[in-house]
Residue, then its C-alpha position, 0 to 999 in steps of 0.5 A: x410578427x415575424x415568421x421563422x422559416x420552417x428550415x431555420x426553425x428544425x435547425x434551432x430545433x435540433x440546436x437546442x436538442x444537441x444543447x440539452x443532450x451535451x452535458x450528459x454525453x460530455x460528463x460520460x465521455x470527458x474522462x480519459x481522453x488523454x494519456x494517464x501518468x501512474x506514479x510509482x514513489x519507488x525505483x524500478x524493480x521492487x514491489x511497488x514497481x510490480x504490482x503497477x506494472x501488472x496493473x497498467x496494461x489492463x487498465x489501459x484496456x478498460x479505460x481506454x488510454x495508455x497508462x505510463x509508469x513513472x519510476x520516482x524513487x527517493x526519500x522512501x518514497x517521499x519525493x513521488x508522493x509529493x510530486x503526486x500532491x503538486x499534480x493536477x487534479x484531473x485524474x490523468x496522474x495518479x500514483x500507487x502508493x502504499x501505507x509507508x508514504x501516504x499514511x506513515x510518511x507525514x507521521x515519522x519524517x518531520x520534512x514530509x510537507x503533506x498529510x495523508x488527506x493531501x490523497x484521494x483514494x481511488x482503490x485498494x489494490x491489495x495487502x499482505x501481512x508481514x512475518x517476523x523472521x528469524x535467524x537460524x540459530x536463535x534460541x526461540x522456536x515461537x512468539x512466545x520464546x522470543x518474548x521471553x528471551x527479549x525480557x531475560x536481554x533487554x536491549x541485546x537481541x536485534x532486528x532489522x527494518x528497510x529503514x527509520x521510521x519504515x513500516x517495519x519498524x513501527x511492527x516491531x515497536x508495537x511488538x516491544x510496547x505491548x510486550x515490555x521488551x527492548x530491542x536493537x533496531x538496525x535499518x536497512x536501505x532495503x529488505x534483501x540486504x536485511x534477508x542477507x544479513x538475517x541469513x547469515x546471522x548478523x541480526x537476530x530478527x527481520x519484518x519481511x513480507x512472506x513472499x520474500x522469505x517463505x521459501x527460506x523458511x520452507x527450507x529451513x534457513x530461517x525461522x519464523x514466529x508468525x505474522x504480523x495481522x490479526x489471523x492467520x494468512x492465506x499465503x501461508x496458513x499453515x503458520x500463526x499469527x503472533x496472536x495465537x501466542x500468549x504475549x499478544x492479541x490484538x497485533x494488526x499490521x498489514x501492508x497495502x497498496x492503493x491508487x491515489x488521486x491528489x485531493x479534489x479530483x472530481x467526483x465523475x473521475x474518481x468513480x470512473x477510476x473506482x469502476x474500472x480498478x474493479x473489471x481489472x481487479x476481478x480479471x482471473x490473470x490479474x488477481x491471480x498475478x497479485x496472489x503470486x506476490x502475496x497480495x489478498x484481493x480486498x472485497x467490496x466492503x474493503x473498497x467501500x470503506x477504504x477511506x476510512x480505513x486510512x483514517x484509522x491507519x493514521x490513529x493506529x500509526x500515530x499512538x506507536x510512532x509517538x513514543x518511538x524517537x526516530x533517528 
């Protein structure tokens, strides 16, 4: 029978201790170790360029790593989506996306390859719901007005959108389905050329986020006739929602960002990203940045339930979009 010396034996003894303590320490210590690339589907200097770049720094600092924004504008935010779609499924690249490329994008555009469960949603960042804004001299003072001198017109009175097939113009599409209007879509490549030409009274009607266009509706430049979610909106509650008026009551269209991961990163990676958008998320200068740009903080039954609520975002987007022809 043979002997293990008493050294050789403590060697395979603390051996075998570091094996069965690797796996533990690996699994929390795997990810990040690298660099992690954050997507942003539009150029730089909108609003989704924004909210990344004052959520990179601190994520960052709670993950560990630096955090590189990547500019992919193009196809309405089509091309970034997809470059997110074809990336590794480590969680070193994700992307913050919103609803018009990760949830309308497949739904409007016939050339879009992917399908919103082509995403892995990490975290929701935030939403805002829009107003639909008016020229100066329209003769409608509220929802109510602008329904009924929609009727009297059919196909006359026109809005604008930041483009076919745009979040915007599915707002407005629900609008004149549930109300039995017609109107005149007019895209833009953008909101503030659409702002500009509602300023000057080339279009009688725009979807704006209220950031963009409170202070002309303080000053009186254009009117408003509410926003467009259920309620009321902590950015400016002093007006209604177009709920509060006799033609609707169950309008809810609100804009959102979230990171995303390519379907099928691990579950490891994906709750190390929930838990660090969180500390970042409830950091007083992040949120009360967000605030600044009009974005509600979700809570953490929002979070909970964010996958979930895409699902239903595709329901929702779908029985509008399917009796609008995009063109």
């Amino acid at each position: 029978m043979s002997v293990i010396h008493p050294v050789v034996r403590a060697g395979l003894l603390s051996l075998l201790a570091a094996s069965a303590l690797a796996p533990l320490g690996a699994a929390s210590a795997a990810f990040p170790e690298k660099r992690i690339t954050m997507v942003v589907p539009f150029p730089a200097g909108g609003a989704s360029d924004l909210v990344a770049r004052i959520l990179s720094e601190p994520l960052a600092r709670v993950l560990g790593q630096p955090v590189v924004v990547d500019n992919v504008g193009g196809g309405a935010g089509v091309i970034g989506a997809a470059k997110l779609v074809r990336a590794d499924k480590d969680g070193y690249t994700v992307m913050l996306g919103s609803v018009n490329e990760t949830a309308l994008g497949p739904i409007t555009n016939p050339s879009v390859q992917y399908k919103h469960t082509d995403f892995t949603p990490l975290a929701k960042v935030g939403s805002s719901a829009f107003m639909v804004i008016g020229r100066k001299g329209l003769e409608a003072d509220n929802i109510d007005d602008l329904i009924a001198l929609a009727r009297k017109s059919p196909g006359t009175l026109s809005f604008g959108s930041t483009g076919v097939g745009s979040y915007q113009q599915i707002v407005m599409e629900s609008v004149q389905q549930l109300s039995g209007t017609s109107m005149l879509h007019v895209p833009y490549r953008g909101g503030s050329p659409m702002l500009a030409d509602v300023l000057g009274g080339q279009i009688d009607l725009g979807v704006a986020l209220p950031t963009m266009v409170l202070p002309q509706i303080n000053d009186g430049r254009i009117k408003t006739f509410g926003f467009t979610g259920r309620g009321r909106d902590a950015a400016a509650p002093q007006i209604p929602s177009i709920n509060e008026g006799k033609s609707f009551d169950s309008i809810d269209f609100v804009f959102w960002f979230g990171i995303f991961a390519p379907v099928g990163v691990p579950d490891d990676v994906r709750q190390t990203w929930a838990t660090a958008m969180k500390k970042v998320l409830t950091e007083p200068a992040v949120s009360k940045k967000l605030a600044e740009n009009g974005l509600s903080i979700p809570s953490e039954a929002e979070q909970a339930a964010f996958d979930s609520f895409i699902k239903d975002e595709d329901v929702k987007l779908r029985a509008v979009a399917e009796k609008v022809k995009f063109d």
